[in-house]
Legacy VTK file of the C-alpha trace (Angstrom):
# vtk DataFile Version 3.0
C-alpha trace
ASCII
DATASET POLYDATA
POINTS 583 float
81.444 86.480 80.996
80.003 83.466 82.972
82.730 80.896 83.742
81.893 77.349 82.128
81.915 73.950 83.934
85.373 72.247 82.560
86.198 68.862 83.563
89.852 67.295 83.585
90.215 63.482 83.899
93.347 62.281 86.719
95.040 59.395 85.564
96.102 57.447 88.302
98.161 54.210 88.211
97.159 50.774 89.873
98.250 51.084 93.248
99.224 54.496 93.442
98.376 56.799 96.590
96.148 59.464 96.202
96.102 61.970 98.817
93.201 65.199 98.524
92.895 68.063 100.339
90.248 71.086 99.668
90.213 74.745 101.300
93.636 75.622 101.884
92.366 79.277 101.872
96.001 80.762 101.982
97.764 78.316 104.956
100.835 77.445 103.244
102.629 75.959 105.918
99.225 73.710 107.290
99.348 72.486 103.801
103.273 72.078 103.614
103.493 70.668 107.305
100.593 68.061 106.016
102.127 66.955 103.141
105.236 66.263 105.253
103.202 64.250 107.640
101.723 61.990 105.166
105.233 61.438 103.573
104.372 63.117 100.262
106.345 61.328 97.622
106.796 62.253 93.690
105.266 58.556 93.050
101.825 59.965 95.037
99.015 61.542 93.247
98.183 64.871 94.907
94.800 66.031 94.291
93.636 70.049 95.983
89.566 70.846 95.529
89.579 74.346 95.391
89.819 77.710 97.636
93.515 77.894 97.622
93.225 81.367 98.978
92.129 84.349 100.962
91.064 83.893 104.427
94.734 82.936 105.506
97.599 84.922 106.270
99.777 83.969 102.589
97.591 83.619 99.503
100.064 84.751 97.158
102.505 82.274 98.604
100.195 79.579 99.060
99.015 79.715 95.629
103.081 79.980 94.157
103.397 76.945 96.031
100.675 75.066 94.511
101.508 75.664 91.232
105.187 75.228 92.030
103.701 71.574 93.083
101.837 71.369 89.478
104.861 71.847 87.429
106.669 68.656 88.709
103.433 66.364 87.760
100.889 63.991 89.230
99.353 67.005 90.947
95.502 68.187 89.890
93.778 71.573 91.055
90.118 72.201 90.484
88.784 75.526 91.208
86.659 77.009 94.189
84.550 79.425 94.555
86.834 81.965 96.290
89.406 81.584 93.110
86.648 81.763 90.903
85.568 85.238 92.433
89.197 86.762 92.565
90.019 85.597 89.251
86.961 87.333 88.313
87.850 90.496 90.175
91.697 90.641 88.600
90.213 90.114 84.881
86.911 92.908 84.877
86.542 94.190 82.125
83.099 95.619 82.890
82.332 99.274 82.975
82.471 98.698 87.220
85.531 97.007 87.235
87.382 99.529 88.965
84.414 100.091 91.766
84.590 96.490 91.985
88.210 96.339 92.914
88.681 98.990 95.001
85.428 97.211 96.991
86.566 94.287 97.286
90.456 95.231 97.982
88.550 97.102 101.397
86.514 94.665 102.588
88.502 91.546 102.716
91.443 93.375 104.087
89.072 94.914 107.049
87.573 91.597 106.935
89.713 89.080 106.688
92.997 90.660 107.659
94.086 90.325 104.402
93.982 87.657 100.849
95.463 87.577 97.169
94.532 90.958 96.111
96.288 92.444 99.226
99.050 89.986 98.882
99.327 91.247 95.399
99.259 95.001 96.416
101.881 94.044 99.484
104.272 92.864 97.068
103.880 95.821 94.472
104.601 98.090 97.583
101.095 99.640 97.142
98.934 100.492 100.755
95.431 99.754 100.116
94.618 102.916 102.018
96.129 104.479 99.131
93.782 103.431 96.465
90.962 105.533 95.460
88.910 105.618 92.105
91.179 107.664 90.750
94.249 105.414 90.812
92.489 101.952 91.073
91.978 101.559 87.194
95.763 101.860 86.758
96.291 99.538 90.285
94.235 96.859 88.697
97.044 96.762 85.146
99.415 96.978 86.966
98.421 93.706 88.750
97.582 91.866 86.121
100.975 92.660 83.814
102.877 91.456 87.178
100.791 88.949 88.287
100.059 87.366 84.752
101.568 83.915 85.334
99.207 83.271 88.775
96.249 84.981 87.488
96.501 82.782 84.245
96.532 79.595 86.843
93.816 80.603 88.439
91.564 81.156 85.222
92.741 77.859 83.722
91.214 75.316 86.516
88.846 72.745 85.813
85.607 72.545 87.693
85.606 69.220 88.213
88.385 66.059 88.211
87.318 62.690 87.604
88.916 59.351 88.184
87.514 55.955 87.598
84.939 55.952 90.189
85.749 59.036 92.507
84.242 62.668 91.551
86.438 65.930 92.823
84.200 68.939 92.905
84.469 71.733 95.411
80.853 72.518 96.158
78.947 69.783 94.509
77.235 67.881 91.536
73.639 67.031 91.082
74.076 64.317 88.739
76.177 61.043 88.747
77.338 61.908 85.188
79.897 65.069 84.984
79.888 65.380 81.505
76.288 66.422 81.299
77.441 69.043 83.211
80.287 70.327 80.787
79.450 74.238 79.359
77.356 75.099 82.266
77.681 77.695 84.605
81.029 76.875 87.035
79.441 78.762 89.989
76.605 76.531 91.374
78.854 73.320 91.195
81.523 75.738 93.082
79.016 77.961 95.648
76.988 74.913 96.542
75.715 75.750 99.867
74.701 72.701 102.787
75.133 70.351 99.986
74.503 67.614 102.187
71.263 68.432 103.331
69.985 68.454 99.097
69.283 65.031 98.866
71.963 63.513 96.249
73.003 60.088 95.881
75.646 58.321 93.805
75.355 54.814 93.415
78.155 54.222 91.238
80.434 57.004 92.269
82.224 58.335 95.414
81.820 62.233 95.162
84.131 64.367 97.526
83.707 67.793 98.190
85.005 70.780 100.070
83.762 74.470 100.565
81.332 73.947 103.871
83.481 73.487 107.105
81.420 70.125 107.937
81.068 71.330 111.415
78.167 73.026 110.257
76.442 69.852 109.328
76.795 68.212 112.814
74.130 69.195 115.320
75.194 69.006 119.096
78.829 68.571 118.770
81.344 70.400 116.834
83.279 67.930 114.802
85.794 68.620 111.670
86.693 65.171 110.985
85.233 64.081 107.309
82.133 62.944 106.967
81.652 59.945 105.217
78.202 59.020 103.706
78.944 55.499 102.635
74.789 54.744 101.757
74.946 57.671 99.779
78.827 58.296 97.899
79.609 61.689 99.386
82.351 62.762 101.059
83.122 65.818 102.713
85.929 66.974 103.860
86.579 70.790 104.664
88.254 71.355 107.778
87.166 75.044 108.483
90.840 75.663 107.592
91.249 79.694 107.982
87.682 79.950 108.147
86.935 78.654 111.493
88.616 79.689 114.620
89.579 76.015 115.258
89.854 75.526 112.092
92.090 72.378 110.650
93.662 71.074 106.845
91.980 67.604 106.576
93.070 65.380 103.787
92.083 61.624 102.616
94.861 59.224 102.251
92.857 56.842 99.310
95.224 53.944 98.831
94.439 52.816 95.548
91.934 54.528 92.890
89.679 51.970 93.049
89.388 51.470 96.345
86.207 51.691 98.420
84.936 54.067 101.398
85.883 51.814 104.205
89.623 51.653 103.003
90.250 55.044 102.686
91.917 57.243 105.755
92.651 60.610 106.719
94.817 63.044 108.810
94.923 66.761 109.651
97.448 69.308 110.527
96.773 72.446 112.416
98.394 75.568 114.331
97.403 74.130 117.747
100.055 72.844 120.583
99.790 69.352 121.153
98.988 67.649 124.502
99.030 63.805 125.976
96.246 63.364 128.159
96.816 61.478 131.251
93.928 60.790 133.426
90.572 58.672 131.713
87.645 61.386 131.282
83.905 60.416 130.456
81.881 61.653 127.593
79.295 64.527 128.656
76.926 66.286 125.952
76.934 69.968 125.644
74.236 72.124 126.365
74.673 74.767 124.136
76.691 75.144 120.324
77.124 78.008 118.854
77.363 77.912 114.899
78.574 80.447 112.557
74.458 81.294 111.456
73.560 82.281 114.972
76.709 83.436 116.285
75.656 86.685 117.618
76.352 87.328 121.070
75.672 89.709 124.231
78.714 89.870 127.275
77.341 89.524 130.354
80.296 90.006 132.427
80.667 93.110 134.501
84.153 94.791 133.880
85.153 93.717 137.133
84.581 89.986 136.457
86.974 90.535 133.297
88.448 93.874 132.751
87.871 93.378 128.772
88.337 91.273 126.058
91.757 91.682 124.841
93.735 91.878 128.092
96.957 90.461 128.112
96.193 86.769 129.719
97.469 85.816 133.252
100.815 83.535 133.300
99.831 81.045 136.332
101.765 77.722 137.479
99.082 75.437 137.736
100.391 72.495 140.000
98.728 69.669 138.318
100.873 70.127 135.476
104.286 71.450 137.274
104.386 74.293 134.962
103.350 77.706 133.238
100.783 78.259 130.857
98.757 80.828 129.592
95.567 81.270 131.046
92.609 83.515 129.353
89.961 84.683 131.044
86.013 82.851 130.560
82.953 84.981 129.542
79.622 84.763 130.389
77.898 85.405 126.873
74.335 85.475 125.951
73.409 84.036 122.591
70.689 86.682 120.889
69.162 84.034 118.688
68.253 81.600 121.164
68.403 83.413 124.719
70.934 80.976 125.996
73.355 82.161 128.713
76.996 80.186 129.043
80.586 80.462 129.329
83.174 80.498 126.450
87.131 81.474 126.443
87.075 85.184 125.890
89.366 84.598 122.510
86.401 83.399 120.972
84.593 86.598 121.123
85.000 88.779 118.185
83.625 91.926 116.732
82.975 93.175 113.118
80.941 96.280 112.366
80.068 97.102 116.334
78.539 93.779 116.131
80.076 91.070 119.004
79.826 87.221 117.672
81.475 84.119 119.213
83.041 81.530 117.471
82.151 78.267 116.567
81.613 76.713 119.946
80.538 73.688 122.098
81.170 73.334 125.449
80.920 69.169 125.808
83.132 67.039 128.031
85.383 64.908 125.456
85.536 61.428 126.413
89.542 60.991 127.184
91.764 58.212 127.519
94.913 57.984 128.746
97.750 58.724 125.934
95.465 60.557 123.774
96.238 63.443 121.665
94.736 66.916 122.534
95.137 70.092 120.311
94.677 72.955 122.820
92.307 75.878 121.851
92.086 77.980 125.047
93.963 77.203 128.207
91.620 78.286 131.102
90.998 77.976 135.200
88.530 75.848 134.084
90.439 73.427 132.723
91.250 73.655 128.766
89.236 73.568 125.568
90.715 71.153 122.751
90.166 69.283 119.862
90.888 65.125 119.598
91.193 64.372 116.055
88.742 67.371 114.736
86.110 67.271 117.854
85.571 70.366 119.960
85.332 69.515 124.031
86.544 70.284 127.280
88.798 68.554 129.199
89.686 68.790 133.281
92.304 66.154 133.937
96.237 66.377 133.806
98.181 66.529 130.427
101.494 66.642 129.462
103.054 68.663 126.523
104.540 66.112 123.949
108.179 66.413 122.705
108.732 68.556 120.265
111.970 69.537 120.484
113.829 69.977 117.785
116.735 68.219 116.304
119.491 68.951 113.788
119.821 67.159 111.486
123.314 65.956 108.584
122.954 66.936 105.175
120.019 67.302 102.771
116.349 66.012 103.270
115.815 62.548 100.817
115.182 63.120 97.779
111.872 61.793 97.784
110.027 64.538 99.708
107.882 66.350 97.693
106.535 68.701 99.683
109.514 70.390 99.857
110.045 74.142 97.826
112.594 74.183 94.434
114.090 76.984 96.602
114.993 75.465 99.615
116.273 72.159 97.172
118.282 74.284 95.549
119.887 75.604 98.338
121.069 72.592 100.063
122.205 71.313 96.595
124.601 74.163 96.200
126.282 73.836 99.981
126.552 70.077 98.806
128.437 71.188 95.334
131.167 73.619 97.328
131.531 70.607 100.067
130.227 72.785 102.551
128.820 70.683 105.621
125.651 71.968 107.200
123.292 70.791 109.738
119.656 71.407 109.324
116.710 71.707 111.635
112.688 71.308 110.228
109.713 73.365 112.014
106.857 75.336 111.496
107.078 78.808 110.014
108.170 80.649 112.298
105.833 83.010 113.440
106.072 82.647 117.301
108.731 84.384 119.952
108.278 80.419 121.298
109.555 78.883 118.268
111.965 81.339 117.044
113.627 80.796 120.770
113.468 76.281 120.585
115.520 77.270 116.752
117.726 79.398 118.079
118.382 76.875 120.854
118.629 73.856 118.881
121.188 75.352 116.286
123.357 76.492 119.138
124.783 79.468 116.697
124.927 83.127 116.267
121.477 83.386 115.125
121.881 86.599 112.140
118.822 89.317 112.024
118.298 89.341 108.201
117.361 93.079 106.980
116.203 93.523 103.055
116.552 97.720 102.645
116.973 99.968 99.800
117.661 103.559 98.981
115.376 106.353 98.264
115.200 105.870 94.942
114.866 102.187 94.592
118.319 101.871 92.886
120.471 100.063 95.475
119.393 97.238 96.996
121.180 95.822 100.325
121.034 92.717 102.600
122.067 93.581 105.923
123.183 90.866 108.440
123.526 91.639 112.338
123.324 90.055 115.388
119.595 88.988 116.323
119.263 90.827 119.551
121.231 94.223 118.135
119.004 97.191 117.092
120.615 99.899 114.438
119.519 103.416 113.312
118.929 103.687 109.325
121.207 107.524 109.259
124.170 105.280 111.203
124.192 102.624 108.844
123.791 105.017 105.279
126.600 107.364 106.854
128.913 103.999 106.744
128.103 102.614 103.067
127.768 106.702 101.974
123.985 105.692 100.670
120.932 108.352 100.459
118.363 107.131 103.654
117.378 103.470 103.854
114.024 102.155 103.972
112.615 98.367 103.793
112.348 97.148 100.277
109.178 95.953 99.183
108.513 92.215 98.568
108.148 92.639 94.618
112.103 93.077 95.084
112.979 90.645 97.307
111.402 88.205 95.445
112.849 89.368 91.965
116.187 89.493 92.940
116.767 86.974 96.045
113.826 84.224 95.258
112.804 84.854 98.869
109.330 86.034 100.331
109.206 87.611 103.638
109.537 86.157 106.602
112.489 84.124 104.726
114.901 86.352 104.389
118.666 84.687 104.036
122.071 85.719 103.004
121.819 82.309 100.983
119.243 84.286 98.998
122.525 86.111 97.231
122.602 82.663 95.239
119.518 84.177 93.248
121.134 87.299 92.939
123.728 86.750 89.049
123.294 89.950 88.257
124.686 91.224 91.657
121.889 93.789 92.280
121.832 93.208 96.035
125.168 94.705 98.339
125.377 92.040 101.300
126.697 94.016 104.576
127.497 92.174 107.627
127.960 93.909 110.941
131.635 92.513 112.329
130.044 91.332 115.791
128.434 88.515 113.413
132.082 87.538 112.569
132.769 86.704 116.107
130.643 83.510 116.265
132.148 80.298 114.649
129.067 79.274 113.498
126.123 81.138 112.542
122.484 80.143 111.179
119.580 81.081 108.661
117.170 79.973 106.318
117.636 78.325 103.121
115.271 80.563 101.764
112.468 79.318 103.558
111.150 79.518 107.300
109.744 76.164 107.608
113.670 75.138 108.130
116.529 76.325 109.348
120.279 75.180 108.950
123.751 75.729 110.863
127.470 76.126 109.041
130.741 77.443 110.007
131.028 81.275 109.642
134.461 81.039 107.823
132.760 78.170 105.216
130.056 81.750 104.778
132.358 83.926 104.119
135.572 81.591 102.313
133.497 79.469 100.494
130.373 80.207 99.745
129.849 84.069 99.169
132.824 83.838 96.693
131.193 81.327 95.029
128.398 83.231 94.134
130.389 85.999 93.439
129.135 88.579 96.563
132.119 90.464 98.586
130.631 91.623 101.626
131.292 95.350 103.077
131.975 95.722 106.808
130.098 97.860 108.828
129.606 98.553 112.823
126.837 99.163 114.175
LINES 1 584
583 0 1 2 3 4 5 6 7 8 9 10 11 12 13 14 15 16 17 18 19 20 21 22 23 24 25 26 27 28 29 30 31 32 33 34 35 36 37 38 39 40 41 42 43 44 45 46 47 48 49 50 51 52 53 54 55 56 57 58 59 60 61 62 63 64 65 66 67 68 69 70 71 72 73 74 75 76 77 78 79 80 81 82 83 84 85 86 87 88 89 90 91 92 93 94 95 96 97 98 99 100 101 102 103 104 105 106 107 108 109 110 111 112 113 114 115 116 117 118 119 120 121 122 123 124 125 126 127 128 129 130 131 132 133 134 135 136 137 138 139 140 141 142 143 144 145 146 147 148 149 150 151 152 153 154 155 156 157 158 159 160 161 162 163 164 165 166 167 168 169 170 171 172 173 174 175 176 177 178 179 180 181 182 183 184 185 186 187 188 189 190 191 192 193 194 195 196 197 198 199 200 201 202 203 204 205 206 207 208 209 210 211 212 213 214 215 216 217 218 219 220 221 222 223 224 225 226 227 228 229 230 231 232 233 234 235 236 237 238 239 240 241 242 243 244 245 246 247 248 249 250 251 252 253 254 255 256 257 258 259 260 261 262 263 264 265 266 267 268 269 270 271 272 273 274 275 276 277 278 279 280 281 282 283 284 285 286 287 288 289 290 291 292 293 294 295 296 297 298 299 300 301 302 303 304 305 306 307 308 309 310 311 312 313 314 315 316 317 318 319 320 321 322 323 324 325 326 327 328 329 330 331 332 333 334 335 336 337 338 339 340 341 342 343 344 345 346 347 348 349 350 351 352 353 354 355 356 357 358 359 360 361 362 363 364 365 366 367 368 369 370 371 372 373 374 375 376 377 378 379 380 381 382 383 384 385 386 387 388 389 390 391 392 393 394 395 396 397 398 399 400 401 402 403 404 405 406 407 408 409 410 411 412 413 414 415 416 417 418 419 420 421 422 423 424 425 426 427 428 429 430 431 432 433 434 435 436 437 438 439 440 441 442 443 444 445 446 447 448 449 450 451 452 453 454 455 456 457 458 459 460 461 462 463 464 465 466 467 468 469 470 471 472 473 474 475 476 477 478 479 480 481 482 483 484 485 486 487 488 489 490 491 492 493 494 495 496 497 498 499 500 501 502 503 504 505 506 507 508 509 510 511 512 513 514 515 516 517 518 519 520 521 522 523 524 525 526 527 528 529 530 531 532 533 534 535 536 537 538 539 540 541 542 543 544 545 546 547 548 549 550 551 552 553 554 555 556 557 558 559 560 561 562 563 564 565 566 567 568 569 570 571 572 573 574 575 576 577 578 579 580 581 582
């Protein structure tokens, strides 16, 4: 059945902030870290235009988040296209449905390194290389019995929010009135393709949409700050967030709901490192972009001008800056659609189907001045690639990383944060309740050998490796915690607890019985745990630390108590005796 345009009113008070962001495409932590930027408050109206998955490395998370964010109020979702399309591939009922799913389950795993579905599967402990037509009927249930509560979100979003003057959709409206658009078909207001370019024009309403990265829509630079039609009330603001290689989470900062163009602001987040430019630089076009329609490419590099595409990079000190940094090798590519030759970071080359494309690219000179910002994208001989506030360029002068070290930090975050998870709340709430004292560090996810070394510097503890395993038979469940640097074997460590062989357990569990997705892993998890279906073992070298740290069931923080508060205090508290093992 087609899905119907729905339309959901916001109700914002005088005064209130609105912040809106679009294309999140499974980037929790951009979205988390962006929310913390902006100083995301309970009293702010929070407003996400649809594609809140696939295309980013945790869609399943992303989209727990987001409706974790819902529950608590003053937060509106409208639906993309990408929902739309999964939602409609978890709830076939057509005579293809299973054809359809084990299609799609393929392709954006091959394609896009993985999305909900595969999320889904992850969790379930299912391999997609293990589905086949025969099994993918019964696959598809059993995803929608476990996954009810998400898939139900997902069906239930509105097409379009409204409020006062300003018009939410993700692709697009043709008409200045919404409600004449109420029982038609969802898609085309969802899949609205180079909307700009159509011709519409609002004179009584400021319409903001998502779903094209607007670099697409700038010729001769590549750009992914919003664009802001003011003569014609459109707004558009998709970053390219897990769609583009330099992709970014924009979001508008709209002070007041009836305020005009020129008052709102915005801001971005990214994965990038950060850079202070120090020497002035002059603006220089480009002479050639590359775009994601034309992005077909030839190398013309012999293989002993680059050896290939994939090479570990060189580590050089380069004595402008007084230190090391990664250097990639350039390319000399030939663009097939136009017959233009020029030179591009080799990470932007990429493959799919035998098939070599490059990235979105532009090779202008940004114009620089002293004490601005630079995101670094590629880190070359030539000087590097970056991005100042969304715009794509290169830059040859000296730089300086900014500080980012970290810093620990007393107690619990205010209480005002928002962007913060129930989980990690809870947490600190509980070390508060058994007068535990605690110091806590914010970050990133941590996803890097970089930034898991600046944590485990700046807590200055025994930093625990935090193991989730399980019998054979899925029957006994066990948190190990050892040392960070100390490896084990599986038949040493069953001899010791007298357990049939030991595997990793599968998400699904981890999740059930510790409220903890991976990546997260904590002994503080046990807190979930009433029904005491998880063993907690702790290797004695862990004991010989006096402090240790962990996650409080999240990676975008970390936090550092006393080992005897661990075991004295807390793990009787929530009723978990620990057994002894050495490894």
């Amino acid at each position: 059945m087609e899905a119907e345009t729905t339309i959901q009113e916001i109700h914002a008070r005088p005064g209130q902030r609105i912040l809106v962001v679009s294309d999140v495409h499974g980037h929790m932590d951009n979205l988390f870290q962006l929310l913390k930027k902006l100083n995301y408050t309970r009293n702010d109206l929070l407003a996400i235009i649809g594609d809140l998955v696939d295309k980013g490395p945790d869609s399943l998370r992303t989209l727990r988040y987001i409706m974790e964010l819902s529950e608590r109020g003053n937060v509106y979702v409208s639906m993309g296209n990408v929902d739309l399309h999964r939602y409609s591939v978890l709830t076939d009922v057509s005579e293809e449905a299973d054809r359809n799913f084990l299609s799609h389950a393929g392709w954006v795993k091959d394609y896009w390194s993985g999305g909900l579905i595969p999320d889904m599967l992850s969790e379930l402990g299912i391999d997609i290389k293990h589905l086949t037509e025969e099994n993918a009927g019964e696959t598809l249930a059993k995803l929608n019995v476990h996954f009810q509560k998400e898939i139900a979100f997902l069906g239930g979003l509105p097409t379009i929010l409204t409020m006062g003057k300003y018009i939410f959709v993700h692709g697009g409206i043709p008409t200045e009135n919404p409600d004449e658009l109420a029982g038609t078909a969802a898609l085309p207001l969802l899949k609205n393709d180079d909307y700009l370019n159509k011709g519409c024009s609002f004179a009584d309403h400021i319409v903001v949409v998502g779903h094209m990265p607007v670099c697409l829509y700038r010729h001769g630079k590549d750009d992914l700050s919003p664009i802001f039609l003011k003569e014609r009330g459109i707004i558009s603001i998709d970053g390219g967030c897990g769609v583009k290689r330099h992709g970014q989470l924009n979001a508008l900062v709209i002070p007041d709901r009836n305020s005009d163009m020129e008052e709102i602001r915005w801001d971005f987040c990214d994965e990038f490192p950060a850079v202070r430019a120090m020497e002035e630089q002059e603006e220089q076009p480009g002479m050639i972009q590359i775009q994601y329609f034309d992005s077909e490419v030839e190398v013309l590099n012999s293989e002993e001008d680059v050896m290939c595409v994939g090479n570990e990079p060189q580590q050089e000190t380069d004595i402008r800056y007084g230190t090391h940094i990664t250097q990639e090798p350039l390319l000399q590519l030939k663009n097939i659609g136009t017959g233009q030759e020029f030179t591009a970071p080799a990470s932007f080359l990429w493959e799919y189907q035998g098939v070599k494309h490059c990235s979105d690219y532009c090779d202008e000179r940004l114009l620089v001045h002293p004490g601005d910002e630079l995101h670094i994208l590629a880190y070359t001989s030539n000087g590097v690639l970056a991005k100042k506030k969304g715009r794509m360029g290169w830059y040859y002068g000296a730089y300086e990383e900014l500080d980012r070290k970290l810093q620990r930090m007393e107690g619990a975050p205010a209480q005002s944060e928002a962007a913060r998870r129930k989980r990690e709340v809870d947490t600190y709430s509980l070390l508060d309740q058994l007068g535990i004292r605690y110091e806590r560090i914010d970050h990133r996810e941590v996803r890097t050998m970089a930034l898991c070394a600046a944590v485990d510097e700046a807590l200055d503890a025994v930093i625990c490796k935090n193991l989730f395993l399980c019998n054979r038979q899925k029957t006994h469940f066990y948190l190990l915690m050892l040392p960070g640097d100390k490896h084990f074997l599986t038949k040493e460590l069953s001899g010791q607890i007298g357990s049939s062989r030991l595997s990793f357990a599968s998400s699904q569990y981890m999740e059930e019985y510790l409220h903890i997705a991976p990546g997260s892993v904590s002994v503080m998890g046990l807190m979930n745990d009433r029904e005491n279906r998880v063993q907690l073992l702790i290797d004695r070298e862990v004991l010989e630390g006096e402090y240790f740290g962990c996650h409080p069931c999240v990676n975008t923080s970390s936090i550092r108590m006393k080992m005897r508060d661990l075991i004295e205090v807390f793990l009787p508290a929530v009723g978990h005796e620990p057994v002894y093992v050495e490894l």
